[in-house]
N, C-alpha and C positions, 0 to 999 in steps of 0.2 A: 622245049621239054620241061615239064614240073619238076619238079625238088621232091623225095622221093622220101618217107618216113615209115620207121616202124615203131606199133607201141603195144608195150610190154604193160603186162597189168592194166589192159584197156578200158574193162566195164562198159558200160553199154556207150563210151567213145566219148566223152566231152571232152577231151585233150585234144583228139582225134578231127574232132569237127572243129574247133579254134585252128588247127594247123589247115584244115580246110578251106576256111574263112579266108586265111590269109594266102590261100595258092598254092599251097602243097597238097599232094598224093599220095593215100597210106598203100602200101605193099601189104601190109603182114599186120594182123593185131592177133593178141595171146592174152588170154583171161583163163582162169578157174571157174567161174563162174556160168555155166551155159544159159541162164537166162537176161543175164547182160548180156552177152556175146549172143541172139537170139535179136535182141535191139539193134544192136549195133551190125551185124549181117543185113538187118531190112534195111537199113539206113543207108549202108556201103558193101552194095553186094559184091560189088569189084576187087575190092580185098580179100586177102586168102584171112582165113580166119584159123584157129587153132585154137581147141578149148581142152588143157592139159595143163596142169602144175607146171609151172615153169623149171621149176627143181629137176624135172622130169624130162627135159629138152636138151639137146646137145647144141651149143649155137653154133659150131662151128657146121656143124649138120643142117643146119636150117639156113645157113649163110650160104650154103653150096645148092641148097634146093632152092634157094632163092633168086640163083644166080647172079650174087653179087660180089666181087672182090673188096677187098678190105678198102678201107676208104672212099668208096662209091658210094654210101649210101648218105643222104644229106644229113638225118637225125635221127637218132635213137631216141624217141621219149618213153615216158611212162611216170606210174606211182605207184612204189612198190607197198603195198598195205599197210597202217600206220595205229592201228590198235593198240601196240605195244609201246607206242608214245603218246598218244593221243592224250589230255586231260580230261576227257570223258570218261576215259577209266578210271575208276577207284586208284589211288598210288600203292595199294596192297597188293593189286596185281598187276604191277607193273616192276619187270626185272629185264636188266642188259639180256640177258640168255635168251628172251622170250625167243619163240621161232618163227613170231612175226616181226619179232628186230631184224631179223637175218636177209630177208629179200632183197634188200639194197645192194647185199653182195652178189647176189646173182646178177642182177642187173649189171653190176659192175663186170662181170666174168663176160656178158653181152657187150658191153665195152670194148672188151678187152679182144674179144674176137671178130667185132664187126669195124673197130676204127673208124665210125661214121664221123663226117665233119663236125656234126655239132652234138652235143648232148643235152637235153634236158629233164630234170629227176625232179617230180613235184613230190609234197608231204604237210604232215600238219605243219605248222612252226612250230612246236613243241620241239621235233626234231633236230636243230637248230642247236639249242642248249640242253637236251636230256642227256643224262647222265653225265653232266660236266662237259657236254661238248663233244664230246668220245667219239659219236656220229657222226657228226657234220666232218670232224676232223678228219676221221678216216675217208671217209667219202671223197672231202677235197684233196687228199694225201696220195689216193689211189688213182684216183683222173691228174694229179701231177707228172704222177708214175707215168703216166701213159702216155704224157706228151701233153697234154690238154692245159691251158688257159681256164682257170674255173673263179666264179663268182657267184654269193649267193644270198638270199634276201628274202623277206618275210614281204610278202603285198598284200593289199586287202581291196575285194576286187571292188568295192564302193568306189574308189579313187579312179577305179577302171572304167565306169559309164554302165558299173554291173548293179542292179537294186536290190542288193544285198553283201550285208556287210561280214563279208566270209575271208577270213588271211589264209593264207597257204605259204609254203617254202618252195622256196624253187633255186636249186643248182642248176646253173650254165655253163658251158664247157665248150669249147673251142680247141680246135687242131690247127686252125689260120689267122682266127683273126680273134681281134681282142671286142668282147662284149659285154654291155650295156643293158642294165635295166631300165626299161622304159620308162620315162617320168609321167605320176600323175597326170590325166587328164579332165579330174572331177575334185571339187573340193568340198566340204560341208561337213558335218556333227555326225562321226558314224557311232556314237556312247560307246560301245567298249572300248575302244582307245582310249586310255590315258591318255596318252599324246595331245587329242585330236584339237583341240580347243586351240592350244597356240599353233602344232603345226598347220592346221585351215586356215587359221587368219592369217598367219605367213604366206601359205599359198594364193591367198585373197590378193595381199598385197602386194606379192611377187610376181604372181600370174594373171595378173585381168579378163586375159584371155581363157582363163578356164572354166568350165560348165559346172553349175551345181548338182549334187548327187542326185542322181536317175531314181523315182520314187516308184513307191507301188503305185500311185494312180499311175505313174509313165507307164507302168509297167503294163497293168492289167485291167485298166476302166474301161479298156471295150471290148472287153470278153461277156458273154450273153448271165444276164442273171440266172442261178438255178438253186434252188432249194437242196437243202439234206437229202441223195438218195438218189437225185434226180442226174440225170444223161442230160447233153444237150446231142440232140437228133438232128436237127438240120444242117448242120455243118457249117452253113455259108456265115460270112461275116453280118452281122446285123446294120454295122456303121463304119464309115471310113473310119481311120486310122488318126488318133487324134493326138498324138504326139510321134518325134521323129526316133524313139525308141519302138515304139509299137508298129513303126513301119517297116523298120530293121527288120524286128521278128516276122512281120509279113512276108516282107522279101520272096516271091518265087512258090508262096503259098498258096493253096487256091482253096483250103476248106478249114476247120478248125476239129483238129481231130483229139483226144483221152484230156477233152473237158466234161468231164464226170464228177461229180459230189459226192464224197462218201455218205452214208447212212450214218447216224448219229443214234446214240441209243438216246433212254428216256431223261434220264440226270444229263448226259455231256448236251440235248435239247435246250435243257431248262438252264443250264451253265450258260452258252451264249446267247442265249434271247435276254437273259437282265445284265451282258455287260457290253458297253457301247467301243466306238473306237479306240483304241488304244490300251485299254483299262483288261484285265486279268484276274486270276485267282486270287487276289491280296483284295478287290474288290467286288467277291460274290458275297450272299448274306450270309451268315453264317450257316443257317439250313441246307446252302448247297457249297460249301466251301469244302476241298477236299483236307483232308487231316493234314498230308502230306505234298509236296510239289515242287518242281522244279519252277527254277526262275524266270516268272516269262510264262507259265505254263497255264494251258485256257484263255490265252491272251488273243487277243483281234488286234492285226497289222495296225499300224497308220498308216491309213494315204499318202500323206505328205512327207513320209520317211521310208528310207529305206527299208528290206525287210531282215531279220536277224539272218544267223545262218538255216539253211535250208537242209537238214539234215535227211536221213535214213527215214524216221520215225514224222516226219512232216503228216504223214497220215492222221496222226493220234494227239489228239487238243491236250491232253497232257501231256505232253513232249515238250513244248515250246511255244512260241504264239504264231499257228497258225491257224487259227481263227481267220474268216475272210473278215476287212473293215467291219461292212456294213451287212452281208447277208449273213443268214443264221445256218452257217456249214463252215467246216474246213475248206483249204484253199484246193482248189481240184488239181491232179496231176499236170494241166496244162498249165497253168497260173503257178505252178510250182516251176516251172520246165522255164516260164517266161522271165519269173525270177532269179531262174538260175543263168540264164540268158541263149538256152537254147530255143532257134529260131521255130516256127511254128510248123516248118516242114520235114522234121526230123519227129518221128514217130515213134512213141514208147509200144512195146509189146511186153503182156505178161500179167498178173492180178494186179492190185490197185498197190499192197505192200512191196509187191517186186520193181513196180516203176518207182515207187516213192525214192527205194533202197539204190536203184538206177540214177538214180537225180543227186540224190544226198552224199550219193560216196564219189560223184564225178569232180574233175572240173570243171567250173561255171567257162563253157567255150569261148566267149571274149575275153579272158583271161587266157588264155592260152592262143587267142589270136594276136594279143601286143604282143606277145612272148614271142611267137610263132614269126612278125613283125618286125622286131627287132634282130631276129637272128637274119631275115633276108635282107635288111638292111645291111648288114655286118658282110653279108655273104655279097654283095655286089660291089666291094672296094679290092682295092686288089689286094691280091695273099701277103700277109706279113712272113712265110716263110724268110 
């Protein structure tokens, strides 16, 4: 029998498909959002799906239609939306009251009425230390309340075998048994970290046995060339699979499907035809340099490095660097999906900004399979009752 999950605050499932990965089975997923949950329906017809405010749900009503008694169910995950901490926000609109601070409490009320053995609440890491802590605090306060073992930690899923350098928070919670964050199994220079320079070389010399960060060529070098605008039509793969990250995502795939090139207007054209790998807005001529820009932004990947985070707005070469390396487009929805590390047989549905928005607000599913991983581990010793 599988190990049995439900997730709250789904989006179009990359939590969802990480617990997959590692052998669990969703029950129940619940979004606001009907065109994630439109994704995530093609993907996992088998789950009941439910697309309503969660605010708006009775869980003790959905635990009964669900026909589960308390404590049966193996995990409650989710990520209850994080706008109101996030640092992408201006700090002018960011206040404790927001009523996207609030969803964590709901979650918690699902907690409270479902008793599943394990819990886990993903979020920015912002959340962690906003407003002094206040968050996290209650959070861990209230899963104490409840019987639960809880621990929690900021990961950045580069360390994960993910090609890209994206952190998130993650709260663990236990009814049995006492758990563990997974250790590192990738080492290398992910730049934003401060940290990263001595904690790598530590890892270097700690771990011999560990892999270097999974790059965008792992990633996506044998995905078909396409211009600005351009579909790829044939579907089939052009060439084996030349690294064992790109076989992963093959895994059980038999075509290559929402590899599409946005259109680029006339200026974002001429913006990446004169800048080469790596190189951005700080390097156009001045004739096409914009006034204005975020960091990173009109930038082309490097190959040989991981790729930044994969945001909402990955569509729009002003947002961040996603520029493809070496061709003259944005990176297509699929090479977005691969960087985020969903497999190549999980299917986005919806316009080009709604998949982007599906990818960028998830999380990266190998990250939520060590997670996913380590609670089965935890779950096959015997009960520390």
């Amino acid at each position: 029998m599988r190990h049995k999950i439900i997730d709250l605050f789904a989006g179009a499932g990359g939590l969802t498909t990480g617990f997959h990965m590692a052998g669990f089975e969703s029950l129940c997923a619940v979004d606001v959002n009907s065109k994630a949950l439109a994704t995530y329906k093609h993907n996992y017809p088998n789950t009941k799906i439910i697309n309503q405010d969660i605010r708006q749900i009775s869980a003790s009503e959905l635990r009964l239609a669900l026909g589960l008694e308390r404590e049966e169910l193996t995990v409650l995950i989710g990520g209850p939306p994080c706008q109101g901490f996030s640092r992408n926000i201006p700090a002018g609109y960011r206040y404790l009251n927001d009523s996207r601070n609030q969803l964590y409490r709901t979650f918690l009320e699902f907690v409270d009425q479902f008793r599943p053995l394990y819990v886990v609440m993903e979020n920015v890491p912002e959340i962690l230390k906003a407003y002094n802590g206040v968050i996290s605090e209650e959070i861990t306060t209230q899963l104490e309340l409840l019987g639960y073992k809880v621990i929690f930690a900021s990961l950045n899923a580069a360390h994960y075998g993910i090609p890209q350098t994206r952190s998130r928070a993650f709260f663990l919670a236990s009814l049995v048994h006492s758990l563990h964050f997974p250790e590192p199994t990738h080492f290398g220079d992910i730049r934003s970290d401060y940290r990263t320079t001595k904690s790598c070389n530590q890892l270097n010399l700690l771990e011999p046995n560990m892999s270097p960060l999974v790059t965008v060529r792992d990633a996506i070098g044998d995905l078909p060339v396409l211009d600005a605008g351009q579909r790829y039509e044939v579907e089939i793969y052009p060439s084996p699979p030349a690294t064992t990250y790109q076989a992963m995502m093959r895994h059980k795939s038999l075509k290559i499907v929402n590899h599409v090139a946005r259109a680029l207007t006339p200026i974002q054209l001429s913006r990446v035809r004169v800048l080469r790998e790596g190189q951005d807005a700080r390097d156009l001529p001045s004739e096409l340099a914009p006034k204005k820009h975020y960091s990173g932004a009109y930038g082309r990947l490097y190959w040989d490095k991981p790729a930044r985070t994969i945001t909402r707005w990955v569509f729009h070469p002003g947002s961040g660097r996603f520029f493809h390396p070496t061709q003259d487009r944005t990176i297509t929805i699929r090479e977005a999906a691969r960087l985020h590390s969903y497999p190549d047989n999980f299917h986005f549905l919806g316009t080009y900004t709604e998949m982007a928005s599906q990818i960028g607000e998830s999380v990266p599913p190998l990250l939520g399979k060590v997670i996913a991983s380590s609670i089965l581990q935890a779950h096959v010793q015997k009960p520390e009752y």
